[in-house]
C-alpha positions as CSV (number, residue, x, y, z in Angstrom):
1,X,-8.2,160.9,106.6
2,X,-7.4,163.8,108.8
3,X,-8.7,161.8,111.4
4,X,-7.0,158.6,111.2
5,X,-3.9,160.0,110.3
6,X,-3.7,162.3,113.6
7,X,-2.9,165.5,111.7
8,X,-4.3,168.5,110.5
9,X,-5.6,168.8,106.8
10,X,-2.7,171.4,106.0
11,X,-0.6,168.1,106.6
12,X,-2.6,166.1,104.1
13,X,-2.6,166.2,100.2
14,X,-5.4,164.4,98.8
15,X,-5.6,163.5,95.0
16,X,-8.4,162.2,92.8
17,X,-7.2,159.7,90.3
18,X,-8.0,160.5,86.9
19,X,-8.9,158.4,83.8
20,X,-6.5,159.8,81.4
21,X,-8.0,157.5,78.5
22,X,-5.2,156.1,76.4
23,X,-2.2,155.0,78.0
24,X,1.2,156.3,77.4
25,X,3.5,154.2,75.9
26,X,7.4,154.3,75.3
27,X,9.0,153.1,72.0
28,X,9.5,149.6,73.1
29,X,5.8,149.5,74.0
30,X,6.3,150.0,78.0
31,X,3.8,152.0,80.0
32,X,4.9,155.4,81.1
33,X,3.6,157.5,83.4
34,X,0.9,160.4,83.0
35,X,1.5,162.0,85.8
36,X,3.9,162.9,88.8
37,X,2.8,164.4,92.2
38,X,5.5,166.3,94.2
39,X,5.6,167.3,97.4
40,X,5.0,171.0,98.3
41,X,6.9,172.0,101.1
42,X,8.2,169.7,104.2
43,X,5.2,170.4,106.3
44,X,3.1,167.9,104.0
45,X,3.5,164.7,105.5
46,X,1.2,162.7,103.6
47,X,-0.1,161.8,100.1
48,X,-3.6,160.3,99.5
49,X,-4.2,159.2,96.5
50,X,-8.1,158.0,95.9
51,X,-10.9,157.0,93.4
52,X,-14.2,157.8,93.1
53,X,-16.7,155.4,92.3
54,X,-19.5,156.7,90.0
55,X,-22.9,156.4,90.3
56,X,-22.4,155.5,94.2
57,X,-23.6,157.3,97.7
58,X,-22.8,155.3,100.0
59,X,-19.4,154.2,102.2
60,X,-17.8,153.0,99.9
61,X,-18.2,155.8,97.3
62,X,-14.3,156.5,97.7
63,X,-11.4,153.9,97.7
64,X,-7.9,155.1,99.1
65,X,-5.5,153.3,96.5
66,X,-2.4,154.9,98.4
67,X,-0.9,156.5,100.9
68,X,2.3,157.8,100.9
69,X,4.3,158.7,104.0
70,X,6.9,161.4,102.7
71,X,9.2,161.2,105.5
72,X,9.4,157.5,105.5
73,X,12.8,157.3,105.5
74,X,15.4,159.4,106.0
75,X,16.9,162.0,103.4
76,X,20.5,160.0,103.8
77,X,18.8,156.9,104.3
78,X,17.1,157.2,100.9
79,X,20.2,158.6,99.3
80,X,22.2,155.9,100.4
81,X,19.5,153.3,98.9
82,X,19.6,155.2,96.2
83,X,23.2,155.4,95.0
84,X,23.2,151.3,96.3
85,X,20.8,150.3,94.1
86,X,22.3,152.7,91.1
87,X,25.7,150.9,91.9
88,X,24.6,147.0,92.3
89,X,21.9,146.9,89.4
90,X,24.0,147.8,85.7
91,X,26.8,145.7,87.7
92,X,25.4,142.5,88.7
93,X,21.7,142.4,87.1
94,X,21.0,140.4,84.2
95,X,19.9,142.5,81.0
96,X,16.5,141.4,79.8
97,X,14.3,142.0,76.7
98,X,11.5,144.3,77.7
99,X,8.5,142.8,76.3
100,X,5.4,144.7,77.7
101,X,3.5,145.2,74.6
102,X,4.1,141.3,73.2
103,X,2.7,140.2,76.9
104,X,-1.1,141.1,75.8
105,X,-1.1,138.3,73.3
């Protein structure tokens, strides 16, 4: 990754995905998640997030599910989206009835 992304590995934070087993739930039913990854200082510039295939050895022993670019936008930029989307949704979205769990059937 090093390589393709053009930076050094002190740049890079690479993550295994782990099976956690069961799956967190909320009250309602809704999934939740396990785990969150943060950023450790502003010289990181990119997440990997990958999973191993057992029982392989060859190229494609590893799949890169995600890469996250943390400077992707603009500290403002996000702020502004932020507080935009804070502001428009509880004012002109349409309630709905969460119904994760009853989806399965």
């Amino acid at each position: 990754m090093a390589i393709r992304t053009q930076q050094s590995l002190y740049n890079l934070y690479v993550t295994q995905v782990s099976f956690c087993g069961i799956e967190a739930k909320t009250a309602e039913g809704c999934p939740t998640a396990e785990w969150i990854i943060r950023r450790k200082d502003k010289e990181e510039l990119f997440c990997v997030v990958y999973r191993h295939h057992k029982g392989h050895v060859c190229e494609g022993e590893f799949t890169v599910i995600s890469i996250v670019l943390w400077d992707g936008l603009s500290h403002a930029r996000a702020l502004h989206i932020y507080r935009h989307f804070t502001t428009i949704l509880p004012t002109y979205g349409i309630p709905t009835v969460r119904k994760c769990e009853k989806n399965e059937t």
